[in-house]
C-alpha positions as CSV (number, residue, x, y, z in Angstrom):
1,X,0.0,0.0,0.0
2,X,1.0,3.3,-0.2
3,X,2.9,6.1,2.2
4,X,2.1,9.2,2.0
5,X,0.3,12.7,0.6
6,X,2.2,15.6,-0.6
7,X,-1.2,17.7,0.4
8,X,-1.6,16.6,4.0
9,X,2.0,16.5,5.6
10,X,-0.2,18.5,8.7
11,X,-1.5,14.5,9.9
12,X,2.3,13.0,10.5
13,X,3.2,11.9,13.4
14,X,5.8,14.2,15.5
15,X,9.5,14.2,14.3
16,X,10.7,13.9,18.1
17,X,10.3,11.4,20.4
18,X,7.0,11.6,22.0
19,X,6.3,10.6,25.5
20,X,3.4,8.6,26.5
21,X,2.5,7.4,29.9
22,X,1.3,4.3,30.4
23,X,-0.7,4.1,33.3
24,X,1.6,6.5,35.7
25,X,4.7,5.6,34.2
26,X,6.7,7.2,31.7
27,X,6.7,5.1,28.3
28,X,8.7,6.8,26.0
29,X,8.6,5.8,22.1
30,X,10.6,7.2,19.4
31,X,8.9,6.2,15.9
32,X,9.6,8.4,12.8
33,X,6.6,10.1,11.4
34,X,3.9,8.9,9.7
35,X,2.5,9.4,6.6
36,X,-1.0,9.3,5.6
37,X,-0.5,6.1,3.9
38,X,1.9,3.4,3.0
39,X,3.7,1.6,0.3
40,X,6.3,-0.7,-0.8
41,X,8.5,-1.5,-3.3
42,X,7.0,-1.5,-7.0
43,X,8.5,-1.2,-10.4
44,X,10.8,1.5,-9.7
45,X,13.2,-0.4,-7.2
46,X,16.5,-1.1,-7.9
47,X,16.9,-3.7,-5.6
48,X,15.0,-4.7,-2.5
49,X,15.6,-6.1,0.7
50,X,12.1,-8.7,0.5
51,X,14.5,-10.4,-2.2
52,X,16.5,-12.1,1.0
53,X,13.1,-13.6,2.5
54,X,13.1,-15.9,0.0
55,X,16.9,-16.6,0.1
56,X,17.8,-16.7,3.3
57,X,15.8,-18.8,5.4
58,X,18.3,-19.7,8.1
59,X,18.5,-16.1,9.0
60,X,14.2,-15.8,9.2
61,X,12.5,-15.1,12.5
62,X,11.0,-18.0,14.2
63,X,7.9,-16.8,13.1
64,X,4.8,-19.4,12.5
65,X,2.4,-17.2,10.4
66,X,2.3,-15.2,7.2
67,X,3.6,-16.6,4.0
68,X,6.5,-15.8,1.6
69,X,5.9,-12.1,0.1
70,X,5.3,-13.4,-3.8
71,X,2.8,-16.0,-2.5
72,X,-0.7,-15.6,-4.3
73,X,-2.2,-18.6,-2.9
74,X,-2.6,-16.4,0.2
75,X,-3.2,-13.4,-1.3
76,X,-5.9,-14.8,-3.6
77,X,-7.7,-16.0,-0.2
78,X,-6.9,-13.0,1.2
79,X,-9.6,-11.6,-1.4
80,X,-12.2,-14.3,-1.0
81,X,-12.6,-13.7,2.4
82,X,-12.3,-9.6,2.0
83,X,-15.2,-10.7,-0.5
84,X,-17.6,-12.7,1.6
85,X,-16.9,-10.1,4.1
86,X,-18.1,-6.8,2.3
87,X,-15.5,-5.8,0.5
88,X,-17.3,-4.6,-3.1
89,X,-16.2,-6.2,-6.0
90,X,-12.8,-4.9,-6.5
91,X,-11.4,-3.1,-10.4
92,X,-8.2,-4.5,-9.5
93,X,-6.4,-8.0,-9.0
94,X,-3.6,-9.3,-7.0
95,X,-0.7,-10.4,-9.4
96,X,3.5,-11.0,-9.3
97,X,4.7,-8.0,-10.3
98,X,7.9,-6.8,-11.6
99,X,10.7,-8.6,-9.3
100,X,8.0,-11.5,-8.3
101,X,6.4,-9.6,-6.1
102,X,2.9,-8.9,-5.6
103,X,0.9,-5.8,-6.5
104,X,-2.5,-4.7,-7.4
105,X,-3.1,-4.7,-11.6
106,X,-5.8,-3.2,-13.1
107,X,-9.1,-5.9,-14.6
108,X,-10.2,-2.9,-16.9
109,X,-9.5,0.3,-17.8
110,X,-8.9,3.2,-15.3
111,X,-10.0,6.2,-15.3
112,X,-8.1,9.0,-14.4
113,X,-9.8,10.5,-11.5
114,X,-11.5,7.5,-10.7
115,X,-11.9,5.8,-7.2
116,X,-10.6,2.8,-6.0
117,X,-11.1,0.4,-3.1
118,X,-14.0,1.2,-1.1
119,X,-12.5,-0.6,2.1
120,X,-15.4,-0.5,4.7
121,X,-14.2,0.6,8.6
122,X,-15.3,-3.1,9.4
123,X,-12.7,-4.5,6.9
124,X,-10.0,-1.7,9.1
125,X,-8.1,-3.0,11.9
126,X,-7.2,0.1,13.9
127,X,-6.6,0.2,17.9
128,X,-10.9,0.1,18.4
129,X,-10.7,-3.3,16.3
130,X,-12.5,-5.8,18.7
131,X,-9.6,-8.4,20.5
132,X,-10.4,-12.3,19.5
133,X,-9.1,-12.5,23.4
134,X,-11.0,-9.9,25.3
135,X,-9.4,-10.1,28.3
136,X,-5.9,-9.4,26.9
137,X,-7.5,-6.9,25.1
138,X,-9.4,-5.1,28.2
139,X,-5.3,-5.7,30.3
140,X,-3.9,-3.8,27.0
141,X,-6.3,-0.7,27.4
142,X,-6.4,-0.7,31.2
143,X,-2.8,0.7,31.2
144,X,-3.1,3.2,28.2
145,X,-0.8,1.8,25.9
146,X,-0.8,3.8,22.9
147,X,-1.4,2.9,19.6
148,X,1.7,1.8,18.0
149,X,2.8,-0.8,20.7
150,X,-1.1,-1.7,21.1
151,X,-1.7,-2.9,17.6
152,X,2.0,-4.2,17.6
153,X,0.5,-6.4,20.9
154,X,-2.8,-6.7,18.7
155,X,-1.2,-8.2,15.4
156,X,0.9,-10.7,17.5
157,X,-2.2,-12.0,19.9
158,X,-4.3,-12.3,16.7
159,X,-1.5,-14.0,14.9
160,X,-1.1,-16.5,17.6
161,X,-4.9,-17.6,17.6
162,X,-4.7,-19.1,14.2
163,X,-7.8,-19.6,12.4
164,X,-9.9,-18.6,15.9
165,X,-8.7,-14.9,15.1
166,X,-11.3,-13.2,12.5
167,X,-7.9,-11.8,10.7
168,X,-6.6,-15.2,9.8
169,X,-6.9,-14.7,6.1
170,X,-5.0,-11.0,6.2
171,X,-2.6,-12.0,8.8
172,X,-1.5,-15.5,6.8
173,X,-1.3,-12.8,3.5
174,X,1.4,-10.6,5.2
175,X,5.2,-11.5,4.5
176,X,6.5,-13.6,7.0
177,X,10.0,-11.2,7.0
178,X,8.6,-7.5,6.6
179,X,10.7,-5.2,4.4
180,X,12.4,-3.3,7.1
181,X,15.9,-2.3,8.4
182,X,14.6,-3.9,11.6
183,X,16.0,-7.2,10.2
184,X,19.3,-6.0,9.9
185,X,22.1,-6.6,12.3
186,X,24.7,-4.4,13.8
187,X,27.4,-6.0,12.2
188,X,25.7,-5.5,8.9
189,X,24.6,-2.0,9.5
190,X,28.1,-1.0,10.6
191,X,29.2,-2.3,7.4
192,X,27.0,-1.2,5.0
193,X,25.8,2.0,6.0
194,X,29.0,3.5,7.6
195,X,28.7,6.3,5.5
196,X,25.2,7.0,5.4
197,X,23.5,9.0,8.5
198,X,20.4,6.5,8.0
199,X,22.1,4.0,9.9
200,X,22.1,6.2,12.8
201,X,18.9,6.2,12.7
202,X,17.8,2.3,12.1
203,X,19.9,1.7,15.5
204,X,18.2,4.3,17.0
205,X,14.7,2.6,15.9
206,X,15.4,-1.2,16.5
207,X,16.9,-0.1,20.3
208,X,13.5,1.8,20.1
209,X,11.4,-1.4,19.1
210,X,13.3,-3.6,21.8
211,X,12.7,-0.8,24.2
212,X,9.4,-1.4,23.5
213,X,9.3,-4.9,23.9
214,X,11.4,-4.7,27.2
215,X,9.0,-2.2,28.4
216,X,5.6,-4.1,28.1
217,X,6.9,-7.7,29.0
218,X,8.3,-5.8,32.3
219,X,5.1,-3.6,33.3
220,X,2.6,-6.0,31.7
221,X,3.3,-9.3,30.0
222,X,5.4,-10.4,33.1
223,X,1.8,-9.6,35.1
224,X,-0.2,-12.0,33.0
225,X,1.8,-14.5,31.5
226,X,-1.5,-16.3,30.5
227,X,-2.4,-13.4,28.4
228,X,1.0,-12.9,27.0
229,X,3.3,-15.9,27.4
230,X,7.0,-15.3,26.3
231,X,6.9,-17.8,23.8
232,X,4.2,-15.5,21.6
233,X,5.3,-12.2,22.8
234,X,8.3,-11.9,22.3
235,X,11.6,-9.8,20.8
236,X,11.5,-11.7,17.4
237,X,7.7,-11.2,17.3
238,X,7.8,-7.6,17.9
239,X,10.5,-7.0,15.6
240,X,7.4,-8.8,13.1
241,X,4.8,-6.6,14.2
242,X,6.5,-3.4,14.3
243,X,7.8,-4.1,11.1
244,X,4.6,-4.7,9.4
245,X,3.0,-1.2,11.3
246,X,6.0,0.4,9.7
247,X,5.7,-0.5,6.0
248,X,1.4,-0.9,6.5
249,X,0.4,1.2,8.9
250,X,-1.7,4.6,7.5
251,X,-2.9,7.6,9.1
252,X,-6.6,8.4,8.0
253,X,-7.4,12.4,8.4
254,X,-11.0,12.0,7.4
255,X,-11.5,8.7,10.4
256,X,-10.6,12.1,13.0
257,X,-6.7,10.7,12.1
258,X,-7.0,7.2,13.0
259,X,-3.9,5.1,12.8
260,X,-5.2,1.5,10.7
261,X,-4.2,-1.3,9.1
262,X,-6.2,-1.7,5.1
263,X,-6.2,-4.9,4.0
264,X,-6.4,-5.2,0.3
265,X,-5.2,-1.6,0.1
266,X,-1.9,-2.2,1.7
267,X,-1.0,-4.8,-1.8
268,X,-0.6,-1.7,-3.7
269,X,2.8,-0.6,-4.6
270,X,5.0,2.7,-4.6
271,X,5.5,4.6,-7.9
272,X,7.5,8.2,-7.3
273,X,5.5,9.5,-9.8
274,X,1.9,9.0,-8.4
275,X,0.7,11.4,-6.2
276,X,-2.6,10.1,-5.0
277,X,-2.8,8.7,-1.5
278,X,-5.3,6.2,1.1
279,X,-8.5,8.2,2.8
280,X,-11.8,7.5,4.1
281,X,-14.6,8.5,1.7
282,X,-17.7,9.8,3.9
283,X,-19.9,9.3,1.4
284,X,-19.4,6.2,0.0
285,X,-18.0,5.1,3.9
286,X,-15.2,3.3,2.8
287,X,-11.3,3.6,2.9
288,X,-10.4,4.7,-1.0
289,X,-8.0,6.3,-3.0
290,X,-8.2,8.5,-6.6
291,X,-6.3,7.4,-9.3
292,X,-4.0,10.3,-11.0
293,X,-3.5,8.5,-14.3
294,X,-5.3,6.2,-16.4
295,X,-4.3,3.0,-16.2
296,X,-4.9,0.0,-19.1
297,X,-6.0,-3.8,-17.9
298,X,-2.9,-5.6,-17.0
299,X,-1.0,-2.3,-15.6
300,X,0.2,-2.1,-12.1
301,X,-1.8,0.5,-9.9
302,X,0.3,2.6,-8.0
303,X,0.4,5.0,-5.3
304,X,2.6,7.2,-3.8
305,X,4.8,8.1,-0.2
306,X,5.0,11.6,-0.5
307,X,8.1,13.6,0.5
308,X,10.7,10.6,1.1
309,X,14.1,10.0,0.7
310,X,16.0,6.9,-0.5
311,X,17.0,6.7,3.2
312,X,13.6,6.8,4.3
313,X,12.1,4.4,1.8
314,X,15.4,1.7,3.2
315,X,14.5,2.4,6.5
316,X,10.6,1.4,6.5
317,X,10.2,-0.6,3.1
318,X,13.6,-1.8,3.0
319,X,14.2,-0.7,-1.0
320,X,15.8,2.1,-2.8
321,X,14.9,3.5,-5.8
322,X,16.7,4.2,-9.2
323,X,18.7,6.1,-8.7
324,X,17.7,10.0,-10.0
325,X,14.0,8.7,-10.0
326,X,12.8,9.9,-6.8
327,X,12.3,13.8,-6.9
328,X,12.2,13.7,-3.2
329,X,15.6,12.3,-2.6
330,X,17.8,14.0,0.2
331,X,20.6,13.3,2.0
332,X,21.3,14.4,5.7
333,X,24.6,16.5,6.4
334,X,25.7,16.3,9.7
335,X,27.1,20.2,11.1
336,X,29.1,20.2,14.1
337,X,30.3,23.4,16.7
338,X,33.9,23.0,16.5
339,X,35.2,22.5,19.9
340,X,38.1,24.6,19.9
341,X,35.7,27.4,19.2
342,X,36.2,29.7,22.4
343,X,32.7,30.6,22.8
344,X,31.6,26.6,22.1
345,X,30.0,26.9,25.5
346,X,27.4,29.4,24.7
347,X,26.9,28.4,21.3
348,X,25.7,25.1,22.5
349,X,23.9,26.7,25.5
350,X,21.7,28.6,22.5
351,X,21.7,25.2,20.7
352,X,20.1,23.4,23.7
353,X,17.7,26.3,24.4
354,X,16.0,25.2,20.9
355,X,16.1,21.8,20.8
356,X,19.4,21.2,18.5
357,X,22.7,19.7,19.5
358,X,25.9,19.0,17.9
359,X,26.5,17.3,15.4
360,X,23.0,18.2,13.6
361,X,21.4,16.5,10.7
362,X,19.9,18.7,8.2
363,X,18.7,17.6,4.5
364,X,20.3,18.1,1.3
365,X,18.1,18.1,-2.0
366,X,19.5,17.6,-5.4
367,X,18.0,21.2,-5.3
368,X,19.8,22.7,-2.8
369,X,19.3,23.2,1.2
370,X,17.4,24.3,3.9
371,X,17.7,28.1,5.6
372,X,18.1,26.1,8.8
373,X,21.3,24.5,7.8
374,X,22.9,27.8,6.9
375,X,21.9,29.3,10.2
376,X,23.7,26.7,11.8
377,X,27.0,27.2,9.5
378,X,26.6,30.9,10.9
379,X,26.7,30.0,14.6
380,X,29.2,27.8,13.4
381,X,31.9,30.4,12.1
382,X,30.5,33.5,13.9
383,X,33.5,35.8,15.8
384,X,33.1,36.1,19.4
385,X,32.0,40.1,18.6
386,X,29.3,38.0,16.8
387,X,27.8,36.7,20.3
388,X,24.7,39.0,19.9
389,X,23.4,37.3,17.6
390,X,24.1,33.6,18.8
391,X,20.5,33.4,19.8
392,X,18.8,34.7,16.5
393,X,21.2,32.3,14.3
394,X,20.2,28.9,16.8
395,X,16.5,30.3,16.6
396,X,16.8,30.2,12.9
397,X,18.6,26.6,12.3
398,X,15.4,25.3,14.4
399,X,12.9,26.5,12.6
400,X,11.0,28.5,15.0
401,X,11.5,31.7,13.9
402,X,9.6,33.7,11.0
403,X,12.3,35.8,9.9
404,X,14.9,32.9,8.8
405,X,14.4,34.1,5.0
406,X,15.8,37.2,5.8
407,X,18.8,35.6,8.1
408,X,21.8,37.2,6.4
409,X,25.4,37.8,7.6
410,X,27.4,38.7,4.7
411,X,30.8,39.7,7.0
412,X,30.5,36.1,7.3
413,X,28.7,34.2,4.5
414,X,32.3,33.3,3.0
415,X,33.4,31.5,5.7
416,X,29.6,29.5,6.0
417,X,30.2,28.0,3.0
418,X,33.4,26.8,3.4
419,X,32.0,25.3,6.3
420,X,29.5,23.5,4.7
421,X,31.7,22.6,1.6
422,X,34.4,21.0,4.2
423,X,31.6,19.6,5.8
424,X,30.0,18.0,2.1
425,X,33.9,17.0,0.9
426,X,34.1,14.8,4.5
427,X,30.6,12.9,3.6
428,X,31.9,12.5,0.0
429,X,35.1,11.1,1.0
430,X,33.3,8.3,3.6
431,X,30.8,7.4,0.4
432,X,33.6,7.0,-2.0
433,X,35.8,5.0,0.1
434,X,32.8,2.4,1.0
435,X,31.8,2.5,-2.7
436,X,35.6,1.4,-3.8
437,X,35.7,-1.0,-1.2
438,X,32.3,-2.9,-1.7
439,X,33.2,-4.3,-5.2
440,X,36.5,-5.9,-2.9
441,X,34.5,-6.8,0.4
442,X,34.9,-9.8,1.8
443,X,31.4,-11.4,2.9
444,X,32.9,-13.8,5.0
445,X,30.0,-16.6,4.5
446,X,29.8,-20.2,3.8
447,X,26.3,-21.1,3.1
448,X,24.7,-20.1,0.2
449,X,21.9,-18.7,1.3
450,X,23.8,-16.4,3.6
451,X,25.7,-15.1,0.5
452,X,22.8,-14.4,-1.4
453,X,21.1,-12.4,1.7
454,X,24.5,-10.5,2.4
455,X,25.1,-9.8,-1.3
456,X,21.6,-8.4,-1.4
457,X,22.1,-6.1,1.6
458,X,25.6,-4.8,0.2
459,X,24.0,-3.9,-3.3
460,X,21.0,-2.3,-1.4
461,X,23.8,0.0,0.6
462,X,25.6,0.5,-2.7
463,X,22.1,1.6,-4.2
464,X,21.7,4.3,-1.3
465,X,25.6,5.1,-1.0
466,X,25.4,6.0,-4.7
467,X,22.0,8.0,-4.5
468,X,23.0,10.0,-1.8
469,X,27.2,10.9,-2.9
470,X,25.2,12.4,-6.1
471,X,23.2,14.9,-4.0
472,X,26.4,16.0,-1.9
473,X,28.2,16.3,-5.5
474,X,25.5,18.8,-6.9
475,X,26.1,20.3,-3.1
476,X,29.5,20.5,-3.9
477,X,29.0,22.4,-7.6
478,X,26.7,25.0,-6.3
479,X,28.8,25.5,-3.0
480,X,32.0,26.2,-5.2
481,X,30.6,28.3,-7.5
482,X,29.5,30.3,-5.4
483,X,32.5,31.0,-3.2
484,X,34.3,31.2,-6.6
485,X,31.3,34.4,-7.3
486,X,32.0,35.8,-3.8
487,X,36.0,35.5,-3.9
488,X,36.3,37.0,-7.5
489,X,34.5,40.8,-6.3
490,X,31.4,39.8,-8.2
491,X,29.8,39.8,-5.4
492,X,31.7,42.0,-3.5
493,X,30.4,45.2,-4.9
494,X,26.9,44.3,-4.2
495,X,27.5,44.2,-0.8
496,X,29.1,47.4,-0.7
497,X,25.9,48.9,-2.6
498,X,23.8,47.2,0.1
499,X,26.0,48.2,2.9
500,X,25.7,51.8,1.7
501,X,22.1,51.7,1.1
502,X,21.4,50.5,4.6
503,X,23.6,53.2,5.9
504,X,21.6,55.9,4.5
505,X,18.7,54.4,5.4
């Protein structure tokens, strides 16, 4: 299914870490934002990680449900039963799809503008859905777990249940090994994401799933092992669940911004190009989306994430894209105070006072870069004389100020983007060294199956490595250029002009 909507960024979920109480205890998540709905890989993938399910058994979770992701035996009764159970007749089918994968094709001709799906709310699982074990469901609610780990909890209990559990016919449809970074380990993240700042953040979210984990067995499951015995809830069954409410879950703004599981809708596939996403339709009450394009009978049906990198789309779906096919590709360039700087102190003081730190992540387009990260390069280089304006410059690089357009320090501007040059050169350097030293790198591994997984993951890293050194390369172009403008006086005598204007003024 797909990820996201250009048009309604406003629903995702927080970018920091939110903290939730469960019952009067702190329970603190950290899960990325959400968009309003979900996709995975289609047609446009170079390579994706859902390859290794099927060639690297020894390495799967102990995991007794779901099926292998290009099985349509499950998928085809996946529709039956959405069938009997009020789902209208459908203009779409389930089919193997580019890589062997499955996807949604159109039966007939597609209209563009025309809408799709009509998933009723009863077809929806979202954290209302009614628990085939009430009295886990009723422990689950008495200590206000929110929604994330509750449906996590939910999929697994339901899973477990077999065909006593309504959902047996979606739940034995979803792939056994979710595309996720989740399913990585240390080893290979160290490996084959050193240079990318994404693997900061896929430690960051599996010591965030485990937290989890470690968190409800402690306060609950370890209370009511009959509920919740260890040998159903468990790390590796989290690490499931939270993988399939990563790459499936959807936010619906029109359902008061419910968080919910489609089934059917979550078959569809990722196309950068589409811009349509997943929403409840009040009039015709049921979960739809509007096609963009026509579409001929045989033709995949696509829809889209939104606003995601390559990084992003690894992360949750566990694919990247072409490269130069996603228009929404960025990098993240990490700034840092330099330490030596004799008024580090206070710089970081203003840093902490609005929620940044050092180093700090900001995103590099193909088309350039955000205000914020210039604001930072400012507080970066600025001159002690310059400590006035320490606060307005950290005010800026967070985003909470109105007048960041207008942030200019041309006494210093030179020396900014040297900073970020240096600063792009470094991230270059760590990309090309891991790119010349992947087509050398010992895998170290015996079985077959193991070889195939780890040479999957290395040409997934080599996908992202080489997606993300182009960005930092145009970086580099416009960043030179323009220090070559500023160091050659074509530049310089506007300044003077605009200094002397302002005098007068």
């Amino acid at each position: 299914m797909a990820k996201a909507s250009s048009v309604l960024q406003s629903t995702l979920l927080p970018a920091y870490s939110p903290l939730y109480k469960l019952r009067n205890q702190s329970f603190t998540l950290s899960f990325p934002p959400l968009p309003v709905s979900r996709c995975r890989p289609g047609i446009h993938c170079s390579v994706s990680a859902g390859e290794t399910t099927r060639r690297s058994v020894e390495e799967a979770p102990d995991i007794s449900w779901g099926c292998e992701i290009d099985s349509l035996e499950n998928a085809t009764s996946l529709q039956n039963w959405l069938s009997d159970s009020g789902l209208p007749p459908q203009k779409m089918s389930i089919d193997r799809v580019d890589i062997g994968e499955r996807g949604l094709v159109a039966s007939q001709n597609l209209r563009k503008g025309e809408k799709l799906l009509f998933v009723p709310p009863s077809l929806v699982i979202s954290a209302d859905s009614e628990w085939t074990n009430p009295e886990a469901g009723e422990v689950m609610k008495r200590y206000d777990v929110p929604d994330w780990p509750l449906l996590a909890t939910y999929l697994i209990s339901e899973a477990s249940l077999q065909k006593n559990s309504r959902w047996f016919n979606y739940i034995s449809a979803l792939p056994r090994q979710p595309y996720s970074l989740l399913y990585w380990t240390r080893t290979e993240l160290d490996m084959y994401l050193e240079a990318s700042q994404i693997r900061e953040r896929a430690i960051e979210r599996i010591t965030n799933v485990v937290g989890t984990y470690e968190d409800l067995r402690s306060r609950i499951f370890s209370k009511h092992p009959h509920l919740f015995p260890k040998e159903v809830f468990n790390d590796e069954t989290f690490k499931w669940s939270f993988g399939i409410l990563f790459s499936r879950l959807v936010r619906l703004p029109s359902m008061d911004g419910r968080f919910a599981l489609v089934p059917w809708a979550d078959m569809l596939n990722h196309n950068c190009e589409v811009e349509t996403f997943l929403d409840y339709d009040k009039s015709s009450k049921g979960v739809v989306f509007t096609t963009d394009r026509p579409y001929q009978p045989g033709e995949q049906v696509f829809i889209s994430y939104g606003n995601k990198s390559n990084g992003e789309l690894l992360l949750s779906y566990g694919f990247v894209p072409r490269e130069g096919t996603n228009p929404s590709d960025s990098v993240e360039l990490a700034l840092s105070l330099r330490k030596t700087d004799e008024c580090y102190k206070e710089k970081l003081d203003a840093l902490k006072k609005h929620g940044l730190s050092t180093p700090q992540c900001f995103p590099v387009r193909i088309t350039g870069w955000p205000m914020e990260l210039m604001a930072y390069a400012y507080l970066v280089v600025s001159p002690p004389d310059m400590r006035n304006s320490f606060e307005e410059m950290a005010k800026a690089a967070s985003n909470k100020t109105s007048t960041k357009n207008d942030l200019k320090y041309p006494e210093i501007e030179e020396e900014a983007l040297q900073y970020i040059l240096d600063s792009c050169e470094t991230s270059i350097s760590k990309y090309s060294r891991f790119l010349k030293e992947s087509g050398s790198m010992d895998l170290d591994i015996t079985s077959p199956k193991q070889l195939n997984r780890k040479a999957f993951l290395k040409q997934l890293a080599v996908d992202l490595s080489t997606s993300e050194r182009r960005i930092l390369y145009r970086a580099q172009y416009i960043l030179r250029r323009r220090l070559r403008d500023i160091r050659s006086g074509e530049l310089k005598a506007l300044r003077l002009f605009s200094g002397l204007r302002n005098f007068f003024k």
